[in-house]
N, C-alpha and C positions, 0 to 999 in steps of 0.2 A: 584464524580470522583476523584480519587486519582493519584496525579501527582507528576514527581520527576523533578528535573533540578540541571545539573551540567556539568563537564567535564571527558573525559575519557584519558587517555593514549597513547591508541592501540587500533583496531576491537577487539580482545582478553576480553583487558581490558572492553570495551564495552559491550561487549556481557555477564562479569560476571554482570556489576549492571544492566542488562534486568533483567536477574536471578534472582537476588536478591532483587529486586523491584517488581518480579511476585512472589516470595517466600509469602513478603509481602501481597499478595493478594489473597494469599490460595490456590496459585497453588502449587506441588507436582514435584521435582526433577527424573526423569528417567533415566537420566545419563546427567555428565557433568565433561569432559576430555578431556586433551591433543590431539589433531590429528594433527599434524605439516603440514604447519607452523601456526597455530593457535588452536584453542577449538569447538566444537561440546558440542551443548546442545539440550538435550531430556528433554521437562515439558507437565503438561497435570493436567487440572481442569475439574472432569466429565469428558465424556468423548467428549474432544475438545483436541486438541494435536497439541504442536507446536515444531519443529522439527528447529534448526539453525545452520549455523557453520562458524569459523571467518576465516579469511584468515592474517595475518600479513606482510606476502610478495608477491610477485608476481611469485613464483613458481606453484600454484598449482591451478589447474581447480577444483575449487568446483562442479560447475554445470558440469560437464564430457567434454567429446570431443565437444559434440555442444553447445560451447561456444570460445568466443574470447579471447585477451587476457587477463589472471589473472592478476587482480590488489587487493590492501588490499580492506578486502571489511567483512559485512556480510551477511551471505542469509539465508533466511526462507523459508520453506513453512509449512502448518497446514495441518491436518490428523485426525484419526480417531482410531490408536492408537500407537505403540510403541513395535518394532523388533531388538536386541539389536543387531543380526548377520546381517542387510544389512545395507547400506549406510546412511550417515545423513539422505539424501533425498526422500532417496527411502522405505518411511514408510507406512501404510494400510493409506486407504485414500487419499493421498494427491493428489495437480496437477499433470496431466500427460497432456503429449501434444497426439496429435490423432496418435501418433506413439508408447504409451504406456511409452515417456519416463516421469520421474517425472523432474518437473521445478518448479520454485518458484518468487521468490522477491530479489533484492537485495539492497542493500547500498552498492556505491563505495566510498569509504575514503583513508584519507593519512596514509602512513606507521606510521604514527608517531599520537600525539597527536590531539583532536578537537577543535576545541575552546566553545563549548558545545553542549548540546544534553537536548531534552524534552521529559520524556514519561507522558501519559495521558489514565488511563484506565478504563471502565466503566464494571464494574462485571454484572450487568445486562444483557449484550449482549458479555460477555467476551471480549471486545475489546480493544485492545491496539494500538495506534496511537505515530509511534518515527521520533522525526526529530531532523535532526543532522546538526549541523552549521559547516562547516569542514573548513570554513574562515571567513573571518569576511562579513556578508550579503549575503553567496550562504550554502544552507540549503538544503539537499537530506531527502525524509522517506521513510516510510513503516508503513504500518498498517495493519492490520486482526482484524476477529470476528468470532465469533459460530455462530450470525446471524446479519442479516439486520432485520429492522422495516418494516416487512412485506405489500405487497399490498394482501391481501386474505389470503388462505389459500394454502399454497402446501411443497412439501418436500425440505428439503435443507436447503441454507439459509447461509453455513460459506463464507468469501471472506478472497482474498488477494490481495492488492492494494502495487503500490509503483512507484516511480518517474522515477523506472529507469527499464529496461527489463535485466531479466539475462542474455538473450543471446548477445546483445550488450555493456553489461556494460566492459568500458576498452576499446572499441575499437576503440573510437578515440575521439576530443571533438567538440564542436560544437551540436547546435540544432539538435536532433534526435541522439544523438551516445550517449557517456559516462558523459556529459557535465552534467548540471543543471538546464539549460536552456530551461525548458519542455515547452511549448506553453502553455499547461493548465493543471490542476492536476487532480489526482485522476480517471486516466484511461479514462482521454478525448480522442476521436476518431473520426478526421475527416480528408479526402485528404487534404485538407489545411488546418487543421491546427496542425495533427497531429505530437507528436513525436514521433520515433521508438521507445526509453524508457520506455513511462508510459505505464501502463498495470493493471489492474483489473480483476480480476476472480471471477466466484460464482459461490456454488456447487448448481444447480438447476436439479429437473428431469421436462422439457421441452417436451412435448409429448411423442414421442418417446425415447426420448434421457434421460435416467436414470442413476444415478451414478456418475456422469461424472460434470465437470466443463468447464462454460459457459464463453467463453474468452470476457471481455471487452474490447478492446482495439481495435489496428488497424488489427490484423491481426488472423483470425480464427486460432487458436494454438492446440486446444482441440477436434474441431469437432464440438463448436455449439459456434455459434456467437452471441453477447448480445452487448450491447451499453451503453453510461450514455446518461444524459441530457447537459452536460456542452459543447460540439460541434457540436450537430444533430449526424452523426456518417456514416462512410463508410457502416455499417453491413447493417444496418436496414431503412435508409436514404431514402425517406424523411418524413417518419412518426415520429422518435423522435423527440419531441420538442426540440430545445437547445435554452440553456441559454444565451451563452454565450453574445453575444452582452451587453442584460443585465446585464450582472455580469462586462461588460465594462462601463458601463453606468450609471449605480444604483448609484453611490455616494451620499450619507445623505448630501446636503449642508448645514444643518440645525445645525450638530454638527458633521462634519466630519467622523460621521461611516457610514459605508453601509450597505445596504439589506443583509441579510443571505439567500443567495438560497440553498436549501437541494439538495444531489446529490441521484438523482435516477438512478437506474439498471433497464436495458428494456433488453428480450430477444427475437432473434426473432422463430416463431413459424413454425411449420412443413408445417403448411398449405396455409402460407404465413404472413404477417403482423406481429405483435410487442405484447407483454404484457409487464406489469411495472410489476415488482418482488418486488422491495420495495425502501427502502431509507438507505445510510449509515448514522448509529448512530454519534450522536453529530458533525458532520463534514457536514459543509457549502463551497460554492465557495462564494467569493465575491472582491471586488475591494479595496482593502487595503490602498487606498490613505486615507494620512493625520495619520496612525497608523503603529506602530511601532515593528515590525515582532519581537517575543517572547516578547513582552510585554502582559499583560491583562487586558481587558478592561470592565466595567459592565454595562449592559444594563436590566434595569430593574433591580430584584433579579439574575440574571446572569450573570457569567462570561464568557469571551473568549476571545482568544488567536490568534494572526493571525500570518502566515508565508506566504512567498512570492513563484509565483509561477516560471515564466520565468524572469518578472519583475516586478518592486517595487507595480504594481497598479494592479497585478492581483494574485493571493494565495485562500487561503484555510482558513478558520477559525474552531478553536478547542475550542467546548465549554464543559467549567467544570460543572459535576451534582452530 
């Protein structure tokens, strides 16, 4: 897996070394220009297509009318190919909510500089995994891929996960709004213990439901409800397993690391009940006590990488391949 770590400037500034770090990895420029008050970027390896755009003030509604308010920030989403005459967002492919609008992923950040930032990508499953320290020990990301580590066989397969939900991000702070303070990561979903923020999508054709992306998180967005492992989950409840308890509990006393639980995607089915879709590449929940968020750590021939999720003993861990 090939990984960069540094600091950025601005969301601007940010968003060119994404760029120029997926340059690195044999991805292909579509467009990338000025759109005040920030930059829009068009890239695409094969045909997987990620679509982005910065914001450096708080003038301007990226994600359109249904959203709160703009803060510096920037937002993604992935698609299936590249239209240079419509909106950043609004490209073939991408998320649409079940009213046909396109939505995505964001990162909220300060107008100003970070205090660093980690990307991590594995060409295998085109996936990029970025987290951004924007103080010192509170950390926002975003991730996507062209696929998950499949349960079976079926169509689909790309996701877009991130800490925070577009349409609240900016609108205020505290747990469940703009804040950082996610309860659990990577598009956990449960009445208690959900945050409005995190959010997860995957493009699945689910019985009936073809084309179309499968919302993880709390709230049906897209039209068809899917769930992780890491809370049980509002959608599908109480046939998902979760984790989480476990992922509270697991501590290595032995040498201070913990359990790596894989996070899996469940969706639910026309007919009623749950399937597993599959497993997000190199990305673990687990209980971070005793290790040191962007630090790396080896376990066996293995690397990884932990960051925090709401608080110091619960995160996410990113392992290098």
């Amino acid at each position: 897996m090939a990984y960069e770590t540094g600091t950025w400037l601005n969301p601007s500034d940010g968003l060119d070394k994404i760029r120029v770090f997926l340059i690195a990895q044999g991805w292909t420029v579509d467009s990338f220009a000025v759109e005040a008050p920030g930059k829009r970027l068009h890239m695409h390896k094969g045909t997987f297509y990620l679509n982005a755009k910065s914001s450096d003030g708080t003038s301007e509604y990226i994600w359109g009318a249904n959203s709160f308010t703009p803060v510096p920030q920037i937002g993604f989403n992935i698609g299936t190919g590249y239209n240079a005459i419509t909106s950043w967002r609004d490209q073939p492919g991408v998320v649409k909510d079940s009213g046909g609008i396109p939505i995505g992923a964001p990162i909220a950040l300060p107008a100003g500089a970070v205090v660093g930032y980690r990307l991590d990508y594995d060409d295998l499953y085109k996936s990029l995994v970025i987290y951004v320290q924007i103080t010192v020990g509170i950390w926002r990301w975003v991730a996507f891929g062209e696929n998950l580590i499949k349960a079976g066989v079926w169509t689909g397969g790309a996701w877009l996960a991130a800490s925070q939900n577009y349409y609240w991000v900016g609108n205020s702070t505290g747990p469940g709004y703009g804040s950082t303070e996610n309860p659990w990561p990577i598009g956990a979903n449960s009445d208690n213990h959900v945050s409005l923020t995190t959010l997860l999508y995957v493009r699945a054709d689910v019985d009936a439901y073809l084309s179309k992306w499968v919302s993880c998180s709390a709230y049906n967005l897209t039209g068809k409800m899917g769930d992780t492992n890491l809370a049980g989950g509002t959608a599908t409840q109480p046939e998902v397993p979760g984790l989480t308890g476990l992922q509270v509990r697991a501590r290595n006393a032995l040498n201070s690391l913990s359990d790596l639980l894989p996070v899996q995607l469940f969706a639910a089915r026309d007919a009623g009940g749950i399937s597993l879709l599959g497993t997000l590449p190199n990305i673990y929940a687990t209980n971070i006590t005793g290790m040191v968020p962007g630090q790396s750590y080896q376990q066996g021939v293995d690397w990884f990488t932990p960051f925090p999720g709401d608080v110091p003993t619960r995160g996410t861990v990113i392992k290098r391949v």
